[in-house]
N, C-alpha and C positions, 0 to 999 in steps of 0.2 A: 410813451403811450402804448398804454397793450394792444396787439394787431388781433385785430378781430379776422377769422378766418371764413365766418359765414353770414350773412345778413338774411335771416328765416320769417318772412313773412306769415304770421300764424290768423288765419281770418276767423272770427269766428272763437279768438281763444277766452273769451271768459263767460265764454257760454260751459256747456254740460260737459262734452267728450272736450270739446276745445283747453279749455283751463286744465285738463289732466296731461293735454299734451304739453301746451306753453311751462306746466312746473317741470317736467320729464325734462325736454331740451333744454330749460335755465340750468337745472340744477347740472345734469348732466356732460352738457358740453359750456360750459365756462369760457369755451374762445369762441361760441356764435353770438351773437346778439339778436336776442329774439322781440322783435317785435309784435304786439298783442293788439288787432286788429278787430273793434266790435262798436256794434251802432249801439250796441246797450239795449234791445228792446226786452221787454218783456223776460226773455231767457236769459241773457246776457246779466251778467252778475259779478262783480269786483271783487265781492266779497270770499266766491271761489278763490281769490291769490294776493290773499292777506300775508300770506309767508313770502310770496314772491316779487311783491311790489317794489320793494328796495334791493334788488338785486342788481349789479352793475352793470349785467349783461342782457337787462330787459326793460322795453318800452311801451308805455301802452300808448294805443292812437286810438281817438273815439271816431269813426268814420263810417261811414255806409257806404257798401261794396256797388250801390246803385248809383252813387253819385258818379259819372262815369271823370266827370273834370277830375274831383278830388282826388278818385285811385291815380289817375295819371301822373299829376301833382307830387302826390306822396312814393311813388316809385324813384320818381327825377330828383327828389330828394334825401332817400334813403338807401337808394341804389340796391332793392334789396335782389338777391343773387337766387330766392328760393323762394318758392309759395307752397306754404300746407292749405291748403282751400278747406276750411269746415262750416263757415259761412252760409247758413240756409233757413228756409221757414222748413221745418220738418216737422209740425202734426198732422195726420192727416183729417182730421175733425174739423181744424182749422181751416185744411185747405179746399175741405166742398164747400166753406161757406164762403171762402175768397181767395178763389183760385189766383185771380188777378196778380195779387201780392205774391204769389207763390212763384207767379213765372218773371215777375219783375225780380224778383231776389233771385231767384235760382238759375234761372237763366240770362236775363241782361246783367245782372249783377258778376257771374262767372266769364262773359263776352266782356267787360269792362278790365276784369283782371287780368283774361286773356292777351285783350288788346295790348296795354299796357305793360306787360311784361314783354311783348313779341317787340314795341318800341323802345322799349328800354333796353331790352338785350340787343339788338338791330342785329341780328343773326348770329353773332356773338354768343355760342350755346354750352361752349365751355364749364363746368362745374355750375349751369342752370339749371334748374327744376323746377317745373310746377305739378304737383302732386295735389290730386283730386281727391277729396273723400265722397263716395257717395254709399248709395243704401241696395237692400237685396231686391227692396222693393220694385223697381224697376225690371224686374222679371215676373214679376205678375203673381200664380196663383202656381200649385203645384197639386196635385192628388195625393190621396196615400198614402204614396211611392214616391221617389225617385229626388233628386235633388239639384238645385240651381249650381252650374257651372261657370268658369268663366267665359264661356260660349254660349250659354243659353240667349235663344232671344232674348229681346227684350220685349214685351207685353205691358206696361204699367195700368193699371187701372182707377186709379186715385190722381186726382191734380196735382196731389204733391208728388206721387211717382212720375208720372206724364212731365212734371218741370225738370226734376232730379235727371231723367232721361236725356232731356232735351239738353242740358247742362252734359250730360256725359260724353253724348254725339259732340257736339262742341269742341272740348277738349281734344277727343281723337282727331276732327278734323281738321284741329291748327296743328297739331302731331303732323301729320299728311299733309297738308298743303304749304305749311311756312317751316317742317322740320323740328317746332316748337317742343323742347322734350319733357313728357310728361310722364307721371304714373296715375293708375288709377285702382282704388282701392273699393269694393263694397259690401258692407257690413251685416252685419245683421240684428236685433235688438239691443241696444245697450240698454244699459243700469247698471246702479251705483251709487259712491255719496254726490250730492251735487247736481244733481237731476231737475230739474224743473217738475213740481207735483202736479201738472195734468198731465204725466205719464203715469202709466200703469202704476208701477212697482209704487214707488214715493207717495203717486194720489192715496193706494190703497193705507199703506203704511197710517198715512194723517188720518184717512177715514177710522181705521179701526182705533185708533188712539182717540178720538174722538168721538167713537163709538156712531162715527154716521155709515150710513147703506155703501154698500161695497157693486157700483154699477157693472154687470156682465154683460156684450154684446150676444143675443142672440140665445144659441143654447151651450155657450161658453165652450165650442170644441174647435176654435180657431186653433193652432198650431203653429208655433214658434221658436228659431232658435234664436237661446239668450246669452250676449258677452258681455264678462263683466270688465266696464269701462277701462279698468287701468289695463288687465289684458290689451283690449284695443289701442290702447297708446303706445304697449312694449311693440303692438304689432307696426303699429303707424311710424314708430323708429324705424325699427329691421327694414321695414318698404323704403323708409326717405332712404336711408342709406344703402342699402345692400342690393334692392328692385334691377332691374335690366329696364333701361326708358323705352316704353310707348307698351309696356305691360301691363296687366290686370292684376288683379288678386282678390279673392273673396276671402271675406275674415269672418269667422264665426266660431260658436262655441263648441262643437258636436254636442250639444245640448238643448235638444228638440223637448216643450212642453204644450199641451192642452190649456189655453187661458184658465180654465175651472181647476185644472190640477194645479197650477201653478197659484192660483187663489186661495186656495186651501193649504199647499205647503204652508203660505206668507200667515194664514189666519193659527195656523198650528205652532206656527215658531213666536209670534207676535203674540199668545196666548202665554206662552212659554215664558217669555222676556218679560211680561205686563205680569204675574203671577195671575192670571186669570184661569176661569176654571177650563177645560180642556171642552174643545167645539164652539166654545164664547163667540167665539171673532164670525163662523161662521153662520150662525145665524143674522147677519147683516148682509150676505150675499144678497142681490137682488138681480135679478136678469131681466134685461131692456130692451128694448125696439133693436133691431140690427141697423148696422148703419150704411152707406148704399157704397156700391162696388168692395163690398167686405170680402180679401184674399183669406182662402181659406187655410192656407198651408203655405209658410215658406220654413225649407232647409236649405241651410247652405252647404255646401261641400268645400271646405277649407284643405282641403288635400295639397294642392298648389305652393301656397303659401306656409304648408307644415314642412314640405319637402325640400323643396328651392330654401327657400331662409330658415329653417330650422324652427318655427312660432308654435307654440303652442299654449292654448289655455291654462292657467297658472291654479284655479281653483275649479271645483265643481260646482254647481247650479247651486247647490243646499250650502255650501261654505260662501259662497258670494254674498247669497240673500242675506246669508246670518251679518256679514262683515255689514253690506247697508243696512239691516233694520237697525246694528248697534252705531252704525253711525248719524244718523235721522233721529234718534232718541236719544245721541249724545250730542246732538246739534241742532236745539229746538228754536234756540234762539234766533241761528239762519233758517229754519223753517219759518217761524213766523215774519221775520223778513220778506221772506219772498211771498209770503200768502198774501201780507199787509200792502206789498206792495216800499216799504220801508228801507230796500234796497237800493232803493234810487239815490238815496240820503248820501248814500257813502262816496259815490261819484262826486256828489257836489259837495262834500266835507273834503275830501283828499284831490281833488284833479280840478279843480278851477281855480 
């Protein structure tokens, strides 16, 4: 029997960053056996690891990280040795209209995995980890100037940062009080193929293929930096492996954009790709009510994580977008999947 040398609990993997991870450690390490951990809502999607489902060194479990019995349960039986935590409601649109759900997931849900890893391991911390993913958001707003560190307060302004937060304290504090050895990582925008389209990038993508209004918050000069997803999975390797336990790390792209300038890139390449006439896409812009506790500036400063581990971003902002618009256009089919809702099919054709 081949000896498996790691048991990598991936929560969260057939979701958007998650699934990029789960193919990255299948393919890559062949003596871990990765486990693929997702309640399937909404985000969560199968159909992301259609290459990887038949792989021998990978299992999927359909679970919710809030059931607190069932994570217990599935620890005592999987005995697994590591937790990649990605596991979260993260929109934040979603979470002023139902915060509730936000801190049930993201915080009890995180205290369930915690717990259960701190019982399964019974101090026993030898080759364990639980590595935390979280977001920039949880530092709140920035001017400017200046940029989010891994020392920066934390500030959250949105229920979904406020949960993510209270998820983060969390983590440190089983570090601190039970020895629990953890890493924590936070990110900053992703996008890429495989995205869930009520995010920016992908929504916009559909809209202009479908030639509907292109929504702007505000006077579209919020400010963000954007990494493109598989970057963040080469980076979520380098930390599982190589990190120092009870450390941070901020992951980000050095690639700060203005929402409106970044609209207008996506309307001028998507013009490009669509043989449409040049400013087309543009005219669908349309800018909206702002939405409440709207951060007007996050940068991250990924210095930390370029230096210590050697990580760095693998494309530019303009070669990424190009990679997702041709991948969104060469995968229309899982687009109308997920729009239809028609994704759920494949769970109940392949896993019941």
């Amino acid at each position: 029997m081949k000896q498996v040398r790691r048991r990598v609990l991936v929560t969260g993997g057939a979701g958007f960053i998650g699934s990029h991870v789960v193919r990255l450690f299948v393919n890559n390490y062949p003596d871990y056996h990765v486990y693929n951990l997702d309640s399937l809502t909404y985000a969560g999607n199968l159909e992301n690891l259609r290459d990887t489902e038949k792989a021998s060194n990978y299992t999927f479990i359909k679970a919710d990280i809030t059931d607190e019995k069932g994570i217990f349960n599935l620890f005592e039986k999987y005995k697994f040795d590591s937790v990649i935590h990605l596991a979260a409601e993260s929109h934040v649109d979603r979470s002023i209209k139902d915060p509730l759900a936000f801190a049930k997931t993201n915080i009890l849900g995180t205290l369930n995995l915690l717990n259960a890893a701190k019982y399964i391991w019974k101090g026993d911390f030898q080759g364990k980890l639980f590595y935390h993913i979280s977001t920039d958001e949880v530092y709140g707003t920035l001017g400017k100037e200046g940029y989010f560190t891994e020392t920066t307060a934390y500030a959250p302004n949105s229920p979904y940062s406020a949960s993510k937060a209270g998820a983060d304290h969390f983590v440190r504090a089983y570090g601190e009080t039970y020895d629990l050895p953890y890493v924590i990582s936070n990110c900053s925008n992703n996008y890429g193929p495989n995205q869930f389209p009520e995010k920016l990038i992908p929504l916009f993508i559909n809209n202009i293929v479908n030639r509907q209004p292109l929504p702007v918050y505000g006077d579209g000069k919020y400010t963000r930096d954007w990494l493109y997803v598989e970057d963040h999975a080469k980076a979520i390797d380098v930390i599982f492996h190589h990190a120092e336990k009870k450390e941070t790390y901020n992951v980000g792209g050095f690639n700060e954009w203005e929402n409106i300038s970044l609209v207008k890139l996506l309307c001028k390449q998507m013009d490009e790709k669509l043989g449409r006439e040049k400013g087309n896409s543009e005219k669908l812009i349309t800018f909206i009510k702002d939405r409440p506790g709207h951060d007007k500036r996050y940068a991250i400063d990924a210095t930390k994580l370029s230096k210590e581990l050697k990580w760095k971003p693998s494309v530019t902002f303009e070669e990424g977008l190009s990679k997702t618009i041709d991948w969104y256009l060469k995968n229309e089919k899982w687009l109308n999947h997920v729009t239809s809702g028609e994704y759920k099919n494949y769970y109940a054709s392949h896993y019941r």
